[in-house]
N, C-alpha and C positions, 0 to 999 in steps of 0.2 A: 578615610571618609568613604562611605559609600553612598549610592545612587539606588534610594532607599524606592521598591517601588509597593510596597508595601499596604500605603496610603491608598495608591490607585486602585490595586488589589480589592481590596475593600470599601470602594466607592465602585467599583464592578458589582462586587456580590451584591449593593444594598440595591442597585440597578435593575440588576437582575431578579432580584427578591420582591421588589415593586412590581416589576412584571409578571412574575407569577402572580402573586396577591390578585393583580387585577382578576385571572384568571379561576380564583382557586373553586368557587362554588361552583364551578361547571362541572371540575375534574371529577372521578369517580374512580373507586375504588375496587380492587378483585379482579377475576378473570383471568386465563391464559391465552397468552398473544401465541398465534403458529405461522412460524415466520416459516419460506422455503431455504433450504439448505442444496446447493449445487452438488454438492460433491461431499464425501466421509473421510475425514482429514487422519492424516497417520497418528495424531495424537493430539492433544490439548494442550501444549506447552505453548502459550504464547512467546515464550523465548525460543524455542527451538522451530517453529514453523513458520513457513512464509507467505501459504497462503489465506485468502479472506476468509474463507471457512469458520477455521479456529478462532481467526481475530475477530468476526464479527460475534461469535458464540461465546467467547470467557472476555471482552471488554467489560458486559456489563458483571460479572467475578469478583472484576480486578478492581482499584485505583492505582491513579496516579501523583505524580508529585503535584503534575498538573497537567490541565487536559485542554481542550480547543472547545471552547463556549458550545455546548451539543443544539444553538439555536442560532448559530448564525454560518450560512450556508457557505462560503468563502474562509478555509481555514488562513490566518497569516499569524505576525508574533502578536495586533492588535484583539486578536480574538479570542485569545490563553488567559484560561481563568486558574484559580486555587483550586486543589482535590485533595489533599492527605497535605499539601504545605497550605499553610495560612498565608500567605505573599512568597516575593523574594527580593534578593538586593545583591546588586551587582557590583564589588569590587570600582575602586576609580581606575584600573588601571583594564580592567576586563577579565580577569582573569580567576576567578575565586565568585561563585556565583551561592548564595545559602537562603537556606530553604527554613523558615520556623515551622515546626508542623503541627499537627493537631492533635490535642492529650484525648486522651479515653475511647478511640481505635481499636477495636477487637477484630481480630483472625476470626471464619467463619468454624475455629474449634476452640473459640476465647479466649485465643490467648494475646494478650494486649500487642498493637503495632510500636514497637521504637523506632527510633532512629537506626537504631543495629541493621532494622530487614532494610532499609533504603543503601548502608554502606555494604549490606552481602550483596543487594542483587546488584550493585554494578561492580563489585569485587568479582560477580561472578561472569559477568558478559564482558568483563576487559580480562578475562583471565587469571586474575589473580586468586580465584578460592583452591580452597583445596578439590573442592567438587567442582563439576565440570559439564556444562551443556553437552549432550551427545551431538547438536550441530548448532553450531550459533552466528545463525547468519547477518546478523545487524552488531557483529562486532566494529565493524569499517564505522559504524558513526562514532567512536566511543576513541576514535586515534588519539587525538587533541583533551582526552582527559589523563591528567596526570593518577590523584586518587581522590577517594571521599573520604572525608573524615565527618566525626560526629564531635557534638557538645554537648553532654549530657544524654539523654533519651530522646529530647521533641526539637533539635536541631541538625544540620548538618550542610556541609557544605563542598563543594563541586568543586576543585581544585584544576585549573585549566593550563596547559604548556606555552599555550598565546591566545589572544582575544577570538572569541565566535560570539558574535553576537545573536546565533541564529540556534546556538547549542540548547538556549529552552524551548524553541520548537521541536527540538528532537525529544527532549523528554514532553514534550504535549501528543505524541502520536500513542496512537490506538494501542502499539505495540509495547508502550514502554511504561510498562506496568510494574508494578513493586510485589516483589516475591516473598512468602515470609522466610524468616532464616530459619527458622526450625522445621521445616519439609523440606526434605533430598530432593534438588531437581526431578530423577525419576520419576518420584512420587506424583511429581507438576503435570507426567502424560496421560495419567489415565483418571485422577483425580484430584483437580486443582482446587486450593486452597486461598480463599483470596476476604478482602474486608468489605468487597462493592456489595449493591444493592441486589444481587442475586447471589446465591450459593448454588453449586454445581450435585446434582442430583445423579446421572446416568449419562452415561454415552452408548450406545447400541450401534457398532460400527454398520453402513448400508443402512441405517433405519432412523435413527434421531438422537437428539442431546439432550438434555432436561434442564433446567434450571428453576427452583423455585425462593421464592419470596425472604429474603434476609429482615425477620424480623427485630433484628436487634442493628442495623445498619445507622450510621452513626449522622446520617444526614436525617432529622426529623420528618416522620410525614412520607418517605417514601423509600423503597419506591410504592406504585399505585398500584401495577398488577401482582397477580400472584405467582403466575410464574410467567417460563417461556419456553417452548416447545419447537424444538428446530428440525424439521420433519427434512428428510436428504431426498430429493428424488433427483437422480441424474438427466431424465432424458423431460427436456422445458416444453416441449407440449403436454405429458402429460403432468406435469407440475402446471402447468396455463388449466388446465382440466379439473385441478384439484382447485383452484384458485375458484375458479368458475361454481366447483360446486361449493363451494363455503367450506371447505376442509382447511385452506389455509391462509393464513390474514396480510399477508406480505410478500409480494414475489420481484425477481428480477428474471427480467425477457429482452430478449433483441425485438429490435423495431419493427420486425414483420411480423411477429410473434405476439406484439402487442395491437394489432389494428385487427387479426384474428382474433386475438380477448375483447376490443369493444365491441366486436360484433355480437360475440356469445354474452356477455356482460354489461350491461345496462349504466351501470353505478359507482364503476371503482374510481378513486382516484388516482391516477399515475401524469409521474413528472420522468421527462427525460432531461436528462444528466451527463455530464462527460466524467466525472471522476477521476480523471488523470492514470489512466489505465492506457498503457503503451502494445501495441501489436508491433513486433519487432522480429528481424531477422539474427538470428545467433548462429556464428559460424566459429569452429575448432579451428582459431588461426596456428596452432602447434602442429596440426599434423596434415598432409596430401591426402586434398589436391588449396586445399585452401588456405596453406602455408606460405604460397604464392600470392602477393600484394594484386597483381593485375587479375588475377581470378576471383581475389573479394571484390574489388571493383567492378569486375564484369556482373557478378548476380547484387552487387547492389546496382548499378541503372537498369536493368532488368525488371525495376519494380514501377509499377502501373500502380500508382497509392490511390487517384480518384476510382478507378477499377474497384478496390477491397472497399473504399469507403459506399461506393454504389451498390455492391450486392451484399456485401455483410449488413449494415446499419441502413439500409435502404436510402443515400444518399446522405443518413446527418453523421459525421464525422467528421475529425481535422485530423488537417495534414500536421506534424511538427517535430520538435527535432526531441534532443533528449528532455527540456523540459517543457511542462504542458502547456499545451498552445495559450493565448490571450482570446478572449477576454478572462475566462474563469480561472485559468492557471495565473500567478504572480511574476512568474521567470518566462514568458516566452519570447523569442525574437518575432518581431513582425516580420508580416507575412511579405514584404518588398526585399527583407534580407534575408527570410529565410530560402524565398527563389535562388540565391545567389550563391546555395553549399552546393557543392559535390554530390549531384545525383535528384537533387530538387527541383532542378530545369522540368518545367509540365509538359515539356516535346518528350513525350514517351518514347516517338517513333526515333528521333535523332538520338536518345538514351539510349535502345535498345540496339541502332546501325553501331553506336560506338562500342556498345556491348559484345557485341558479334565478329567486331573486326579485332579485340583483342581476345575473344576467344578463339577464333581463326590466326594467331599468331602464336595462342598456345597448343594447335594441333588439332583443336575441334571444330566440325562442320556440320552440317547437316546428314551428313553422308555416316558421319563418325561423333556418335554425341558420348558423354560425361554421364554413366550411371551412379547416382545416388540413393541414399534414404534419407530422408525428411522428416526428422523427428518433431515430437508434438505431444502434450498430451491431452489422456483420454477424453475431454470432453467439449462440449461444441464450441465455447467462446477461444478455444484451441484448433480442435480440427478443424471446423468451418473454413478459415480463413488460411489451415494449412492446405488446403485442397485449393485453393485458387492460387497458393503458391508455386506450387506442384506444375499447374497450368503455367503459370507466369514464365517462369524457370525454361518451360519447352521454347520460348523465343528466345533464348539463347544457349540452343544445345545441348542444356541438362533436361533430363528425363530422372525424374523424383520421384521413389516409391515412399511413402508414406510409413514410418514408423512411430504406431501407435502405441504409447506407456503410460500405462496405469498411474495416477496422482500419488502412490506410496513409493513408485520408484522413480519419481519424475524429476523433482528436484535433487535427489542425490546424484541422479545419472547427470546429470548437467553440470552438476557442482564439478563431476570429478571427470568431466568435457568428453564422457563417452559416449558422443556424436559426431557427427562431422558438420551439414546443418541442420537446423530447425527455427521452428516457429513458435516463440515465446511471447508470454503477458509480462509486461512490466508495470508495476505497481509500486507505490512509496506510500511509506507511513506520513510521508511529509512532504508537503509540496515545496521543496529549496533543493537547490543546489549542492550544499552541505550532505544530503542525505542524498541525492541521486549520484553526483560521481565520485563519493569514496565510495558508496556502495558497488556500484554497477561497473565501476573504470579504474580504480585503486590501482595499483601492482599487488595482487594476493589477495585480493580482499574476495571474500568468500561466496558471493556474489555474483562478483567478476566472471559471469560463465565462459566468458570468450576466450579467457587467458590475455584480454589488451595490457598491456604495458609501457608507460610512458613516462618514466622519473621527469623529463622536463616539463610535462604539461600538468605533471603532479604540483611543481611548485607551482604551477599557476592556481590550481584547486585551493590551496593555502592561500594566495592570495585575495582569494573572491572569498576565502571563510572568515577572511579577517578585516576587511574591509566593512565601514559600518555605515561608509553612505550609498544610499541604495542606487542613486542611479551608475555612478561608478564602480559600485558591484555588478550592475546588468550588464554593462557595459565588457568588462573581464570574465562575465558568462557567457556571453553570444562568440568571446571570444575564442571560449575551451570548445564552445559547441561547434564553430567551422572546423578545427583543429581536427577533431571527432569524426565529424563527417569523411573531413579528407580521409580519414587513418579508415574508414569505414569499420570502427571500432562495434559497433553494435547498430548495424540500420534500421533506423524507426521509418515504418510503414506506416500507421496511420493511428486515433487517436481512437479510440470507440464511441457511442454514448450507449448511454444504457437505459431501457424503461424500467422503473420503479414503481410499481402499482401495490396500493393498500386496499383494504374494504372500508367502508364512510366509518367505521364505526372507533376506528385505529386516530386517535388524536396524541398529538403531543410530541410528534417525531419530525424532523428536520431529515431532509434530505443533502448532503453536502455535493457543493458540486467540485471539488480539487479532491477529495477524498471518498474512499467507498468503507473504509474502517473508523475511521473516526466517530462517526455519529449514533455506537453502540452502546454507549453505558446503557441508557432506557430505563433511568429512575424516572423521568420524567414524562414518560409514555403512559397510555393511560385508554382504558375501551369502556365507549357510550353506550352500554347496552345493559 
């Protein structure tokens, strides 16, 4: 017997279908959206890359089995709609999770979607193909699946080792997009092939991406624009400058960055957001000087987090631990237990005396300080706040020179821990627990920049993925999360938010506030002009 939810499924879509309707004689058709692009991603493999760049650029490419409602701002498991599956239906025992999918699916080179590309792409991100990601960072979410099998063409199903109730959220993220089986991986970096509302035009590395208009997309009616033009400028004033003169229709800016564009700009509209993006300290606990437990402990109470939240975001940030704080995140510890981890105490000054009196018993003084490099990369929502680490670091005897690496070699270098410390963004395709600590805390898991290791705390990870009543779930997350802190496994510094500013003419787009990938498909976007 299964736990058919199938029904619900589709008393969603009719929900959601009502809601457009109301909407529909407004919408208007045509036009290229020119969104701002941070940074020029090493490649367009949404399997093989990790950061927002790529993911915000081939979401709207790809599908999914299923995706997070692109209209409601809070992602959780209540806001996961159908995309390439028609419903799904959960085994009674939790373990066996299948997918009906949708017939007459065309590849953007026609050739029909089956069920076959749904069993290659996670044959290929759990390892099992014969071809092979050249990096594949989101393997950690994929532990707990045994295999997939197929029934015919337009079914298939999710074959699990023990219950996760939270494992179709992992396939609702931006990232987990269905590959077709007849393109070689390779092929996925520099010309992706996908069934979504856009097809992939050009990539011009330092210059732009292109995407134009899938007129054979298998959802009617959309999408509305014609294409989508994702212009890269690295340095955010003059992207704030290009915004201002109407060169580009959608930017993202820090908070000080944004009260300088109201000034010059009249009319836009911008929300700010947290997105559940992590400012975090990553330290090489395998090799000296940081192979030493009391020396990660000394540079983490070393950290002044109201400090990064006042000069980076101009005072709007939160503090929090490995998951995103409350209200907008789902998992976070309140703010009366999260005072109460290792390092979280708001007496900086008493943090930093204990700081200093164990680095004073590892030999260092004022007299005699700890030179390092402070890795980072190359661009501001990185450096910015690596420079006031740098600073932070000198009240307890490390003097930090700044090592600046380029976004193509950034995540590799990290992957394979050739630093000692630095200052990383953490981001999740998902805001759960299931996807941040196999990802980020695993033993091996690819992610895992730190090298942490913890087989006992591991089984506790198991037990919060398996658990399906939520508050006794939270309850066994705040648990892993003191655990964490002690181990000063990865120090979270503080939370960002972010401004999001459009031009009035930019309608139909959701801003999510747990996610900063999530809300790219953009069939549903649409310009009044």
């Amino acid at each position: 017997m299964k736990r058919d939810l199938r029904a619900l499924a589709a008393a969603a879509a009719l929900l959601a279908a009502m809601s457009v309707a109301d909407t529909t004689l407004a919408q208007k058709s045509g036009g290229i959206l020119r969104v701002h692009a941070l940074d020029s991603p090493p490649s367009l493999s949404m399997h093989e890359e990790v950061d927002a760049v790529p993911a915000r650029a081939m979401m709207a490419v790809f599908n999914n089995l299923v995706m997070f409602d692109q209209h409601v701002k809070q992602n959780s498991l209540q806001s996961i709609v159908p995309d390439l599956a028609t419903g799904w239906s959960w085994s009674e025992d939790g373990t066996e999770l299948t997918f009906p999918l949708r017939e007459g699916v065309k590849w953007h080179d026609g050739k029909p979607f089956t069920a076959k590309d749904v069993k290659c792409t996670w044959d290929l991100l759990t390892g099992k193909s014969s071809d092979k990601l050249r990096l594949n960072p989101r393997k950690s979410w994929y532990r707990n699946l045994e295999e997939v099998t197929t029934n015919g063409d337009y079914e298939v199903t999710f074959h699990l080792q023990r219950p996760q109730p939270a494992f179709l959220a992992l396939l609702a993220s931006g990232y987990s997009v269905v590959y077709p089986c007849h393109v070689p991986p390779g092929d996925m970096r520099q010309h992706p092939i996908g069934t979504g509302p856009f097809k992939f035009v050009e990539f011009k590395p330092n210059e732009r991406i292109t995407l134009t208009r899938n007129p054979d997309y298998w959802k009617a009616g959309r999408p509305y624009l014609d294409g989508i033009e994702f212009t890269i400028i690295r340095d955010l004033s003059t992207a704030n400058l290009a915004f201002v003169a109407g060169k580009v229709d959608w930017i993202a800016m820090t908070i000080p960055l944004l009260k300088d564009l109201r000034k010059q700009s009249a009319d836009p509209i911008c929300e700010v957001t947290p997105g559940g993006i992590s400012r975090n300290l990553i330290i090489n606990r395998d090799a000296p000087p940081f192979d030493n437990a009391d020396m990660r402990r000394a540079v983490a109470l070393s950290l002044d987090r109201e400090a990064f939240i006042d000069i980076i975001s101009d005072g709007q940030g939160d503090i929090g631990g490995v998951m995103q704080p409350l209200p907008e995140g789902l998992w976070g510890m309140p703010p009366d237990v999260m005072t109460t981890l290792p390092g979280y105490d708001p007496d900086v000054r008493k943090n930093r005396s204990e700081a200093r009196e164990i680095m004073g018993k590892l030999g260092y003084r004022p007299d005699k300080r700890l030179a390092l490099k402070v890795s980072t990369r190359n661009i501001p929502p990185y450096r910015d706040p690596a420079v006031l680490l740098t600073d932070q670091l000198k009240e307890v005897f490390i003097d930090g020179e700044l090592d600046i690496v380029e976004t193509a070699s950034w995540f590799p270098k990290v992957m394979r821990k050739d630093y000692k410390i630095g200052l990383n963004l953490t981001g999740g395709g998902v805001d759960d627990p299931d996807q941040q600590f196999y990802e980020n805390y695993a033993c091996g898991a690819p992610r895992n920049y730190t090298g942490y290791c913890n087989p006992e705390l591991e089984k506790l990870f198991d037990r919060q993925s398996t658990e399906a009543d939520e508050g006794k779930r939270k309850k066994l997350v705040w648990e892993i999360e003191r655990k964490l802190a002690e181990d000063g496994a990865r120090p979270i510094i503080f939370y960002n938010r972010f401004a999001y500013c459009w031009q009035p003419q930019v309608k139909g787009w959701t801003m999510m506030v747990n996610s900063i990938i999530n809300n790219w498909r953009m069939e549903d976007v649409w310009l009044d002009k």
